[in-house]
PDB file as gemmi writes it, atoms N, CA and C in Angstrom:
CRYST1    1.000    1.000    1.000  90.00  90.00  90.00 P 1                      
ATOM      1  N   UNK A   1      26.426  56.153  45.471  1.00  0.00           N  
ATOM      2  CA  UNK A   1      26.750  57.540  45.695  1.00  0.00           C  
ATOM      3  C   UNK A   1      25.454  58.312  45.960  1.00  0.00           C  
ATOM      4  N   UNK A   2      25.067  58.968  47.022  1.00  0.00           N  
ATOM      5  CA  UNK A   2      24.366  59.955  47.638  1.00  0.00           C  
ATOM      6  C   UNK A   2      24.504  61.045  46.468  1.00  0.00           C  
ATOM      7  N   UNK A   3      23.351  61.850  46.434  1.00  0.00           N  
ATOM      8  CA  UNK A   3      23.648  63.301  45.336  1.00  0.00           C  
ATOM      9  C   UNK A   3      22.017  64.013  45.614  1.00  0.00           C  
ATOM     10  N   UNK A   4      21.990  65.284  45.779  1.00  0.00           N  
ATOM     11  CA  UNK A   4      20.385  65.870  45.730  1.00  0.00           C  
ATOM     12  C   UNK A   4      20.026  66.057  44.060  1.00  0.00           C  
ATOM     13  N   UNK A   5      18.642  66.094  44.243  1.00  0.00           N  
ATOM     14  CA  UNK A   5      18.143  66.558  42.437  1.00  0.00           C  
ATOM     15  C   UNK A   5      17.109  67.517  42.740  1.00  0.00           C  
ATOM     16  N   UNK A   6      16.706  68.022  41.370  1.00  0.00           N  
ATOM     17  CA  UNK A   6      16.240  69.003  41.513  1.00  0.00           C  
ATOM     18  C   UNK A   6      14.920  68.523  41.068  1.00  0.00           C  
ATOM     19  N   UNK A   7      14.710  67.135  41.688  1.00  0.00           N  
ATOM     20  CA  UNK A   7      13.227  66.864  41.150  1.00  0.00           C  
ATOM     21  C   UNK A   7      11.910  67.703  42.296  1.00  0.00           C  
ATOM     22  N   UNK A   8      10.717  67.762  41.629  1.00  0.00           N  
ATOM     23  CA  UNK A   8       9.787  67.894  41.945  1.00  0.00           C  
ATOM     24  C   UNK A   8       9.873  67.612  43.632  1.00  0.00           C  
ATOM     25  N   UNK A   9       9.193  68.588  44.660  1.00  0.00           N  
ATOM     26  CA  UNK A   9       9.305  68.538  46.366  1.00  0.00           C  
ATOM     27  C   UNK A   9       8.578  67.094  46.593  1.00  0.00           C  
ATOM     28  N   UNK A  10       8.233  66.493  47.410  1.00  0.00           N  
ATOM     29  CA  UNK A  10       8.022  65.183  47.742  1.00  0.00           C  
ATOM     30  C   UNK A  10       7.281  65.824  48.986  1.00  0.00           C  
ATOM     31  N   UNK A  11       6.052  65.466  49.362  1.00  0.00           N  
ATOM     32  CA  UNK A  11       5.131  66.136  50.713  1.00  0.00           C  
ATOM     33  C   UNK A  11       5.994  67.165  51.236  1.00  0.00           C  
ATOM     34  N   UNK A  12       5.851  67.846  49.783  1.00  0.00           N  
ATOM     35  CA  UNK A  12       6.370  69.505  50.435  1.00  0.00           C  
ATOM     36  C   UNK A  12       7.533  69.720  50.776  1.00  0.00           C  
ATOM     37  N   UNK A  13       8.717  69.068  50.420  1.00  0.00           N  
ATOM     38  CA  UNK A  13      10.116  69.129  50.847  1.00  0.00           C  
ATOM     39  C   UNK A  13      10.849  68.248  50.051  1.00  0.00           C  
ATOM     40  N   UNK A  14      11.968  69.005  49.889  1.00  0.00           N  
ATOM     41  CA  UNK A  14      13.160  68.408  49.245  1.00  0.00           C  
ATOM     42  C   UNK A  14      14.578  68.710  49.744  1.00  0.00           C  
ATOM     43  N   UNK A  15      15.231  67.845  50.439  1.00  0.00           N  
ATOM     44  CA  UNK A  15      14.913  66.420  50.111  1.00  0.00           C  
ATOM     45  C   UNK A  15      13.976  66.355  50.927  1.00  0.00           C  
ATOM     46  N   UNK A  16      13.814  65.062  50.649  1.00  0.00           N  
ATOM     47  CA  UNK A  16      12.420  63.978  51.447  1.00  0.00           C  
ATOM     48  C   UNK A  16      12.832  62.656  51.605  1.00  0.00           C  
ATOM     49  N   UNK A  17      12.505  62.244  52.300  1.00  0.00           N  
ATOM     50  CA  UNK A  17      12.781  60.758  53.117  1.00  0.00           C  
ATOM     51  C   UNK A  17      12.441  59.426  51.747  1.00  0.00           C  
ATOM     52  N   UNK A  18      11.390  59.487  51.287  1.00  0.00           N  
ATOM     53  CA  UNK A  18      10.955  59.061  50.174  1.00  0.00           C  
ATOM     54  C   UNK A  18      11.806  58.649  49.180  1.00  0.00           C  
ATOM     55  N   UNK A  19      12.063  59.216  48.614  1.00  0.00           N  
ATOM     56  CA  UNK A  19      13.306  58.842  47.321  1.00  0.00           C  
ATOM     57  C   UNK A  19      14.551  58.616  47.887  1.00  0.00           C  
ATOM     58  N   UNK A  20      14.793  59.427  49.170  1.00  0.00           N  
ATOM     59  CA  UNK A  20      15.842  58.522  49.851  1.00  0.00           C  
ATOM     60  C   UNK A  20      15.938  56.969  49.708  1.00  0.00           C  
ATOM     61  N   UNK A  21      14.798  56.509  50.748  1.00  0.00           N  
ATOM     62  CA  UNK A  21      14.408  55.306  50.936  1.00  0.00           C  
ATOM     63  C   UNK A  21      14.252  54.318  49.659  1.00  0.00           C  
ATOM     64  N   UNK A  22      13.455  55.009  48.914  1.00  0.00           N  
ATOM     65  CA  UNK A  22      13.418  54.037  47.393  1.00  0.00           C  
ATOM     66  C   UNK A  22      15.062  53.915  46.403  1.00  0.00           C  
ATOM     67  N   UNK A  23      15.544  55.136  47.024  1.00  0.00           N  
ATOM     68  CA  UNK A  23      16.735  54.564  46.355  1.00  0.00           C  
ATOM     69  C   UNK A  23      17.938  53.874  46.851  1.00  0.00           C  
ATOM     70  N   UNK A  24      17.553  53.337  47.766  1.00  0.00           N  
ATOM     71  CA  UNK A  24      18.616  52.430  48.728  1.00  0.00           C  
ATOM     72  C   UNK A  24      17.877  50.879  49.096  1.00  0.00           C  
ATOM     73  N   UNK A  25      16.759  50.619  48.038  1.00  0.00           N  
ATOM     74  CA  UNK A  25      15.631  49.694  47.521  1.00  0.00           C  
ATOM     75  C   UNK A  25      16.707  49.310  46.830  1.00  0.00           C  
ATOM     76  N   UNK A  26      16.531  50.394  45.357  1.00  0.00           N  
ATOM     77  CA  UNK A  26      17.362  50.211  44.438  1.00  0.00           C  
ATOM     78  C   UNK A  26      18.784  50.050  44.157  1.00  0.00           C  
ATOM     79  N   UNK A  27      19.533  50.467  45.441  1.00  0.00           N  
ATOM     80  CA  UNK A  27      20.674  50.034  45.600  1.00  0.00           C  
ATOM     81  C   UNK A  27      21.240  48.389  46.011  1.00  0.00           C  
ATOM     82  N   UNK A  28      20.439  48.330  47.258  1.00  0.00           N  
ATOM     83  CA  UNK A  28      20.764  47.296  48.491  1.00  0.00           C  
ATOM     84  C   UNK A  28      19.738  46.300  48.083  1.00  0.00           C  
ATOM     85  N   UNK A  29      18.384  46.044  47.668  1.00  0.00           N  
ATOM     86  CA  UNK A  29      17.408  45.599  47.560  1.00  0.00           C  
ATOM     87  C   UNK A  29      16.915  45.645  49.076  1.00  0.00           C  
ATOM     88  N   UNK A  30      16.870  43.866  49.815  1.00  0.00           N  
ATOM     89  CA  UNK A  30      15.865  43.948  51.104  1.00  0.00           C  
ATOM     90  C   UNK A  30      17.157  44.227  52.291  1.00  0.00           C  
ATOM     91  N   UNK A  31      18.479  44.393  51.769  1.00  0.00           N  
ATOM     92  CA  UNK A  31      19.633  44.918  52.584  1.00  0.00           C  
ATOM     93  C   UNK A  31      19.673  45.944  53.590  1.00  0.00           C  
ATOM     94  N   UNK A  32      18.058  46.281  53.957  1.00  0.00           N  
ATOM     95  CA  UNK A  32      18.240  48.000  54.633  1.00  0.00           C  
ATOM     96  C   UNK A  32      17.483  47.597  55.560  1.00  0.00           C  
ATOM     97  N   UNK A  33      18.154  48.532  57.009  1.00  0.00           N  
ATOM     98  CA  UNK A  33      17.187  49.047  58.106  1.00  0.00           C  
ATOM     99  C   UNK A  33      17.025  50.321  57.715  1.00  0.00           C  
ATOM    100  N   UNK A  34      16.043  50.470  57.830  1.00  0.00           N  
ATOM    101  CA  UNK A  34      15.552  52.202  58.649  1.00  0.00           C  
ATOM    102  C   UNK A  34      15.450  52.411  60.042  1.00  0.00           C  
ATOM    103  N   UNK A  35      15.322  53.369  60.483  1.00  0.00           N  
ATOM    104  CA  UNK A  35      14.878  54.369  61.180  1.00  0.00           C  
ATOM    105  C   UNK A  35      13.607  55.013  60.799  1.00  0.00           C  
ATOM    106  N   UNK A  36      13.055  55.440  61.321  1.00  0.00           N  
ATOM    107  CA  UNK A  36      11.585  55.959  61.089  1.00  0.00           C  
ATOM    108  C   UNK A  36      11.502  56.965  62.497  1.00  0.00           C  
ATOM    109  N   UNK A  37      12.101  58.247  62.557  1.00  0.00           N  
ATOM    110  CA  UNK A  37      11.692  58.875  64.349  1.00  0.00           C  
ATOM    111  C   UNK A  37      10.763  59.873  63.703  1.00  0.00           C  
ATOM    112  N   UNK A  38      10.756  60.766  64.880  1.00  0.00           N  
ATOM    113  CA  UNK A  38       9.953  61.461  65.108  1.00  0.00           C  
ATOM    114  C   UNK A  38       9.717  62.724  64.362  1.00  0.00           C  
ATOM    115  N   UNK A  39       8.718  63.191  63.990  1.00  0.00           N  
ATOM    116  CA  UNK A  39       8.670  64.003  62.680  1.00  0.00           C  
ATOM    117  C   UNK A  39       7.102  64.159  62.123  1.00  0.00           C  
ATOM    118  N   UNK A  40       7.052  65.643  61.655  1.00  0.00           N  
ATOM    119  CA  UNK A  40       5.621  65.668  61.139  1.00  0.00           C  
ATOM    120  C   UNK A  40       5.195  65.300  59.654  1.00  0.00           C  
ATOM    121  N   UNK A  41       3.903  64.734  59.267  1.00  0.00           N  
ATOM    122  CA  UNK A  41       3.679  64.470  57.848  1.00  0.00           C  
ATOM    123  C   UNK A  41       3.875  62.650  58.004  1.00  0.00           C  
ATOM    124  N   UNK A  42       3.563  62.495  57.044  1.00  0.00           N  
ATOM    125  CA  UNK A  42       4.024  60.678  56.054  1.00  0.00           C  
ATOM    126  C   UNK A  42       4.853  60.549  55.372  1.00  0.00           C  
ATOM    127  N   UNK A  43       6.289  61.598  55.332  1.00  0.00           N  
ATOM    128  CA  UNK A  43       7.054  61.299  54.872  1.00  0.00           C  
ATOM    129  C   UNK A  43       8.167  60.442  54.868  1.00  0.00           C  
ATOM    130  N   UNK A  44       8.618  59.034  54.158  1.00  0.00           N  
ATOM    131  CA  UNK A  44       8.769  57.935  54.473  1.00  0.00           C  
ATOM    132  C   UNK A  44       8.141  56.962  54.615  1.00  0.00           C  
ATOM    133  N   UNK A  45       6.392  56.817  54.801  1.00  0.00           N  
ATOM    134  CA  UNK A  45       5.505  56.040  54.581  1.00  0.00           C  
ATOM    135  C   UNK A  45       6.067  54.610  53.280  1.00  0.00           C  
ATOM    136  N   UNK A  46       5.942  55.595  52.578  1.00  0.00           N  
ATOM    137  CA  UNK A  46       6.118  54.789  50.610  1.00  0.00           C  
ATOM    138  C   UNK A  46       7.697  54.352  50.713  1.00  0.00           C  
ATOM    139  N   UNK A  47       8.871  54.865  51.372  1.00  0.00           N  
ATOM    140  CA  UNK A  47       9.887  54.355  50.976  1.00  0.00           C  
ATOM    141  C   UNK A  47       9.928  53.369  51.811  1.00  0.00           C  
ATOM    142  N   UNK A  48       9.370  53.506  53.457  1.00  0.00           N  
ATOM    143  CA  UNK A  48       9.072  52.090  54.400  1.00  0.00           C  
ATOM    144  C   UNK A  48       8.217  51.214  53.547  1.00  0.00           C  
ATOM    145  N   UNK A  49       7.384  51.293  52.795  1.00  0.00           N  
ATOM    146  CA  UNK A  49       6.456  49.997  52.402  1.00  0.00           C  
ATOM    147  C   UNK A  49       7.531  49.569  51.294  1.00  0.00           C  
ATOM    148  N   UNK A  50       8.575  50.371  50.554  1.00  0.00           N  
ATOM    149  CA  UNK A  50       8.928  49.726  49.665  1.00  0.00           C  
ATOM    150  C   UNK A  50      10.098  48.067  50.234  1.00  0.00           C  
ATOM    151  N   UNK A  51      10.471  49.370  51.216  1.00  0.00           N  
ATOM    152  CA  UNK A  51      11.724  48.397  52.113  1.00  0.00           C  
ATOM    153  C   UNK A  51      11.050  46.958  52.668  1.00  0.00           C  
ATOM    154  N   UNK A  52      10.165  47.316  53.278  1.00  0.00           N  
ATOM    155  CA  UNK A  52       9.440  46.002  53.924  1.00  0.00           C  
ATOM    156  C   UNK A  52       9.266  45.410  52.955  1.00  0.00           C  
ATOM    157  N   UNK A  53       8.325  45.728  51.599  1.00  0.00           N  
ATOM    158  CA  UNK A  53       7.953  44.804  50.372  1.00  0.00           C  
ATOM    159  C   UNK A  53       9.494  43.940  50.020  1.00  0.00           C  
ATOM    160  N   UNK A  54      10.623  44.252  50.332  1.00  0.00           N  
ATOM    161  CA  UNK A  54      11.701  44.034  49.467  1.00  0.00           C  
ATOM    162  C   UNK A  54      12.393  42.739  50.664  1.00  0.00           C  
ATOM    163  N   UNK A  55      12.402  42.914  51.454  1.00  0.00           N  
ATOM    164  CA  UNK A  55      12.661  42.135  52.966  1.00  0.00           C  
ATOM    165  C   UNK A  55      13.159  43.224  53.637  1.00  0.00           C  
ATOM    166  N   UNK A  56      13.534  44.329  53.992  1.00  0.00           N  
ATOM    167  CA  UNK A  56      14.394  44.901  54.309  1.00  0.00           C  
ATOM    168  C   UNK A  56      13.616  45.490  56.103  1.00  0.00           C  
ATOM    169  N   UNK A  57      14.446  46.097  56.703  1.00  0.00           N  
ATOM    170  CA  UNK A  57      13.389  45.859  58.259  1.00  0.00           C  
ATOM    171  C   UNK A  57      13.403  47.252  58.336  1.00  0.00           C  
ATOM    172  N   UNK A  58      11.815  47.812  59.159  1.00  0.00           N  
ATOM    173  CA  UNK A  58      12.009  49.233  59.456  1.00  0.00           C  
ATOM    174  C   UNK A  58      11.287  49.386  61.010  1.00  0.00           C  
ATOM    175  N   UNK A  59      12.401  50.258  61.710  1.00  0.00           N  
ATOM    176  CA  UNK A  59      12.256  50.075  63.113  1.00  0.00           C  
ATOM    177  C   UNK A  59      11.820  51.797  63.154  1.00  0.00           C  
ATOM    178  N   UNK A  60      10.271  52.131  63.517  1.00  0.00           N  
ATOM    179  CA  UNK A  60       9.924  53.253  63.977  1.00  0.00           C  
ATOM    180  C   UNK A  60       9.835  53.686  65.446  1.00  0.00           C  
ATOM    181  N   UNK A  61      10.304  55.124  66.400  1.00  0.00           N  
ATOM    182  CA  UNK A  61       9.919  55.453  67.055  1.00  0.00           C  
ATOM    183  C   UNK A  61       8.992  55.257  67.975  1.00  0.00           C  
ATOM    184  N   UNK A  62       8.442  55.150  69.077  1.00  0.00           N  
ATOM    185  CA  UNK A  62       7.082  55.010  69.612  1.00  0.00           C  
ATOM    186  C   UNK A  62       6.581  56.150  70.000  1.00  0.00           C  
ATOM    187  N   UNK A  63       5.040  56.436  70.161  1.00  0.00           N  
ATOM    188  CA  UNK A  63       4.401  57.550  70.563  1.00  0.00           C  
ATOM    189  C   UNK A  63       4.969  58.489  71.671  1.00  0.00           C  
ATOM    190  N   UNK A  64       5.092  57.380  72.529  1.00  0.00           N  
ATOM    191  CA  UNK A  64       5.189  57.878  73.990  1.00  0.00           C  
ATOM    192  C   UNK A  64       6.664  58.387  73.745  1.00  0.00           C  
ATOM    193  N   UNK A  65       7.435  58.458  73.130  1.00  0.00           N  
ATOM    194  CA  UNK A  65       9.052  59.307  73.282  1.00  0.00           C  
ATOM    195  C   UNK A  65       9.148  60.432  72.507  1.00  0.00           C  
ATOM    196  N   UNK A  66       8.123  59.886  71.219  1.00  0.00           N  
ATOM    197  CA  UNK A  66       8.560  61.085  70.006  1.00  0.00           C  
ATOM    198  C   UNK A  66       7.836  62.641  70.401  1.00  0.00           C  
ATOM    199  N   UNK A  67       8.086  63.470  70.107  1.00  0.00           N  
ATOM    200  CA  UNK A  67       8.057  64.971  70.034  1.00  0.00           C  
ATOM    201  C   UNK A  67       6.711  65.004  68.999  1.00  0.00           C  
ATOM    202  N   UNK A  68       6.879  64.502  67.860  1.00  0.00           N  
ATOM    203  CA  UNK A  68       5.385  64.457  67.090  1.00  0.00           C  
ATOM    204  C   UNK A  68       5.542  63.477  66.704  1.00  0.00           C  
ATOM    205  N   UNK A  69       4.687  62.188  66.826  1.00  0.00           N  
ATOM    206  CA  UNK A  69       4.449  60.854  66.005  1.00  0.00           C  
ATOM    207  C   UNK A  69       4.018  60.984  64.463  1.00  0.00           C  
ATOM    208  N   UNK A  70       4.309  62.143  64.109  1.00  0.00           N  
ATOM    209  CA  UNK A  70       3.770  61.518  62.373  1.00  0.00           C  
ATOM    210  C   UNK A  70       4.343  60.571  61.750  1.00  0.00           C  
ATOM    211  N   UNK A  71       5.368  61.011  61.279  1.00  0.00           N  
ATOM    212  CA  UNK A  71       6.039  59.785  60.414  1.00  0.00           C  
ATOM    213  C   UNK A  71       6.458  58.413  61.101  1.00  0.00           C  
ATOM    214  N   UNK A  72       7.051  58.719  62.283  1.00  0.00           N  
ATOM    215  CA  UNK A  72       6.738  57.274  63.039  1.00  0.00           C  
ATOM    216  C   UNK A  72       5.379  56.470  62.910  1.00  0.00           C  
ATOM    217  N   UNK A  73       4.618  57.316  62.935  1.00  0.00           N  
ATOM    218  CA  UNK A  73       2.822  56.881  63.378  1.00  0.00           C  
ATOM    219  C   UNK A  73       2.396  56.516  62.271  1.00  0.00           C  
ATOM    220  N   UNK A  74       2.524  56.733  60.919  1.00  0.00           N  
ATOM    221  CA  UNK A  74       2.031  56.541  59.721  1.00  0.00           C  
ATOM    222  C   UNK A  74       2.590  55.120  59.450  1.00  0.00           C  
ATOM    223  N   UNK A  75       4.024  55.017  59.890  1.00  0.00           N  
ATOM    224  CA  UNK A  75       4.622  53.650  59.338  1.00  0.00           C  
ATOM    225  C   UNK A  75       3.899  52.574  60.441  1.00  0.00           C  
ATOM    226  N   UNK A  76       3.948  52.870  61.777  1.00  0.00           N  
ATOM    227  CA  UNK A  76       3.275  51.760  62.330  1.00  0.00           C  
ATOM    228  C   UNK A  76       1.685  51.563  62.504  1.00  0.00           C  
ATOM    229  N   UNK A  77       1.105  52.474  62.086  1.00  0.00           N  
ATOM    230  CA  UNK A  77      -0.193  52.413  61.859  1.00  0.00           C  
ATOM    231  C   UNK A  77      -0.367  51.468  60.537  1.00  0.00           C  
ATOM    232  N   UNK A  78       0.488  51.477  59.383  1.00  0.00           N  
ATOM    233  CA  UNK A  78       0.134  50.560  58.216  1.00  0.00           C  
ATOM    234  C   UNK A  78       1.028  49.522  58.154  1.00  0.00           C  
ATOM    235  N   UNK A  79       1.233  48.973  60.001  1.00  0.00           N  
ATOM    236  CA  UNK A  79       1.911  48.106  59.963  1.00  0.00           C  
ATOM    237  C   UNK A  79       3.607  47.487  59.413  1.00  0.00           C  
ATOM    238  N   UNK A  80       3.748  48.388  59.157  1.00  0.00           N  
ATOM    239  CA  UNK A  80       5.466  48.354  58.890  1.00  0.00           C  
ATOM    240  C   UNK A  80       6.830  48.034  59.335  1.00  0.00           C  
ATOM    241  N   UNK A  81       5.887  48.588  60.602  1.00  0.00           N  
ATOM    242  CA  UNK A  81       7.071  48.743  62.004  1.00  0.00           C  
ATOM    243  C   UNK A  81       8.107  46.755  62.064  1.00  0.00           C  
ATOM    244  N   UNK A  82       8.592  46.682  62.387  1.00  0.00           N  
ATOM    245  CA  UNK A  82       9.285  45.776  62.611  1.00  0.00           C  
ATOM    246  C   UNK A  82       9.610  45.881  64.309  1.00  0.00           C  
ATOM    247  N   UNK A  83       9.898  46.973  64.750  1.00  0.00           N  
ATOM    248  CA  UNK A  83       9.904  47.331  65.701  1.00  0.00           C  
ATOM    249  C   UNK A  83       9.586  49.073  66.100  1.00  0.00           C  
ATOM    250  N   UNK A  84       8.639  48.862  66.933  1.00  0.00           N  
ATOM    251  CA  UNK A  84       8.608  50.066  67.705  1.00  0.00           C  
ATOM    252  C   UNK A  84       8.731  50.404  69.050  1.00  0.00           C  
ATOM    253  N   UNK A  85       9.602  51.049  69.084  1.00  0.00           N  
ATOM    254  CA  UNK A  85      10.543  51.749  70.556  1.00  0.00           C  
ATOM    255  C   UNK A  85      11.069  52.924  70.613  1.00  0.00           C  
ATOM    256  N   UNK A  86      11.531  53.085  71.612  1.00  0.00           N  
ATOM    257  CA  UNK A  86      12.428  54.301  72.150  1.00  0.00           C  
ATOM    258  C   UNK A  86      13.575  54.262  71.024  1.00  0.00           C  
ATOM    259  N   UNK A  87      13.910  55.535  70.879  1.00  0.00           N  
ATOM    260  CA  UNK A  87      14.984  56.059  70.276  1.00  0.00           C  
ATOM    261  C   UNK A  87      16.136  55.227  70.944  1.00  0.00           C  
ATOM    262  N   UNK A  88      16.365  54.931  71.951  1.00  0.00           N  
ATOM    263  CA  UNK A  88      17.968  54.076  73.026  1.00  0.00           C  
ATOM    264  C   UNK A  88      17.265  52.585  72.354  1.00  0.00           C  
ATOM    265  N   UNK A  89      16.659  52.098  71.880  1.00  0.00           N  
ATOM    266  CA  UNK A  89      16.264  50.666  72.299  1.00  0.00           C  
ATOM    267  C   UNK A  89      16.815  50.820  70.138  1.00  0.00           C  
ATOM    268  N   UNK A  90      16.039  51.537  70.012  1.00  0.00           N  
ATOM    269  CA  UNK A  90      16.339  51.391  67.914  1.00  0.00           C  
ATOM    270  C   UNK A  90      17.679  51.490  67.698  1.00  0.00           C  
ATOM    271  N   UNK A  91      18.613  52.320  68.700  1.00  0.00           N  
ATOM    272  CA  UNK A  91      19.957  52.640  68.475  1.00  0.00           C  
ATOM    273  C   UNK A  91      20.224  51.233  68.777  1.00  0.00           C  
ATOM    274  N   UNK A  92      19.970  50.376  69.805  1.00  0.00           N  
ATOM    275  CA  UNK A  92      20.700  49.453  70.234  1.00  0.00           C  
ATOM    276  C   UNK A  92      20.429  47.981  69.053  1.00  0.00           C  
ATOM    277  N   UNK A  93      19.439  48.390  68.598  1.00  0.00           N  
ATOM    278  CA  UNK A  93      19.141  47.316  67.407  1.00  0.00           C  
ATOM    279  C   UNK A  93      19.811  47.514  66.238  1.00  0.00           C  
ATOM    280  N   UNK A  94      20.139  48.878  65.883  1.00  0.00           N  
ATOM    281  CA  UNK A  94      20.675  49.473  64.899  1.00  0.00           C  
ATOM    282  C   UNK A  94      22.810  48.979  64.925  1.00  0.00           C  
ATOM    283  N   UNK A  95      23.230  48.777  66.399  1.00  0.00           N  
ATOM    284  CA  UNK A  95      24.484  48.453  66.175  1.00  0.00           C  
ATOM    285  C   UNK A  95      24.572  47.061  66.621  1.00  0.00           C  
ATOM    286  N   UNK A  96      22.959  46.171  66.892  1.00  0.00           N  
ATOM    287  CA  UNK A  96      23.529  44.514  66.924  1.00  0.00           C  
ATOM    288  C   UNK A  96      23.289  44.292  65.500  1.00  0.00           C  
ATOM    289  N   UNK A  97      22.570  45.095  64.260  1.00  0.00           N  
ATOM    290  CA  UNK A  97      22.713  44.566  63.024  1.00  0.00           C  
ATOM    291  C   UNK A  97      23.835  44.907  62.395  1.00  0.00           C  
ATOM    292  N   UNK A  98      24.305  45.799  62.354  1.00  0.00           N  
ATOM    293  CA  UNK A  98      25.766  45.923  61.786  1.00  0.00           C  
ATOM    294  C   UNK A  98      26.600  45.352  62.532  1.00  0.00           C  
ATOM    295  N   UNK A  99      26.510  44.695  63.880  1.00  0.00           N  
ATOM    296  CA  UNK A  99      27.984  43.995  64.046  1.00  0.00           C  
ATOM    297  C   UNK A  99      27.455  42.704  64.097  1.00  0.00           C  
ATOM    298  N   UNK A 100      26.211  42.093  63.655  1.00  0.00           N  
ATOM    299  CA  UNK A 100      26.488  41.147  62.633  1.00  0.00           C  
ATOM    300  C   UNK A 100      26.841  40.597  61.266  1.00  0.00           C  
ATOM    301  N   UNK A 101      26.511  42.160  60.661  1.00  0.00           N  
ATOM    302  CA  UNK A 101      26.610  42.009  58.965  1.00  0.00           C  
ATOM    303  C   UNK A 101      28.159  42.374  59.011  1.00  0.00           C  
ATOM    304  N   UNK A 102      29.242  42.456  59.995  1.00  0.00           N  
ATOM    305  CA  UNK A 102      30.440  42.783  59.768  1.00  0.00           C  
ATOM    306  C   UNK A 102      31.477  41.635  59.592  1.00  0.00           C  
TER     307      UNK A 102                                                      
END                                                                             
């Protein structure tokens, strides 16, 4: 079950990608893709390293499409990426993994 808290902002915002991510660690274990697009800050950095640490795959954005590479750019700069592409190319990876896990 999804729910907001009233914890402490996370790089300045709440919600934040972050505790998202760590808690679908804690749900799914290495069971998760991400997404990682386009967006300013490192937010999502820590919940991508957790996912990757766990097996789980995280497919970021690429420079050349996104509007601002931060958070894309942070995850594939520390190597995370599993894949990096176009927004059409992550969508298309995003529905050959669920209609295999179906």
């Amino acid at each position: 079950m999804a729910e907001l808290s009233a914890a402490p902002p996370e790089h300045f915002c709440r919600p934040a990608v972050d505790p998202l991510l760590r808690s679908l660690v804690g749900a799914c274990g290495g069971r998760v893709v991400v997404a990682i697009l386009t967006g300013m800050g490192q937010d999502g950095l820590e919940g991508s390293r957790a996912i990757a640490a766990a097996g789980g795959a995280v497919l970021a954005q690429d420079e050349a499409s996104s509007v601002v590479w931060g958070m894309p750019g942070a995850v594939a700069r520390a190597g995370l990426a599993t894949l990096l592409a176009a927004p059409e190319e992550i969508a298309a990876r995003l529905l050959a993994t669920c209609r295999q896990d179906a």
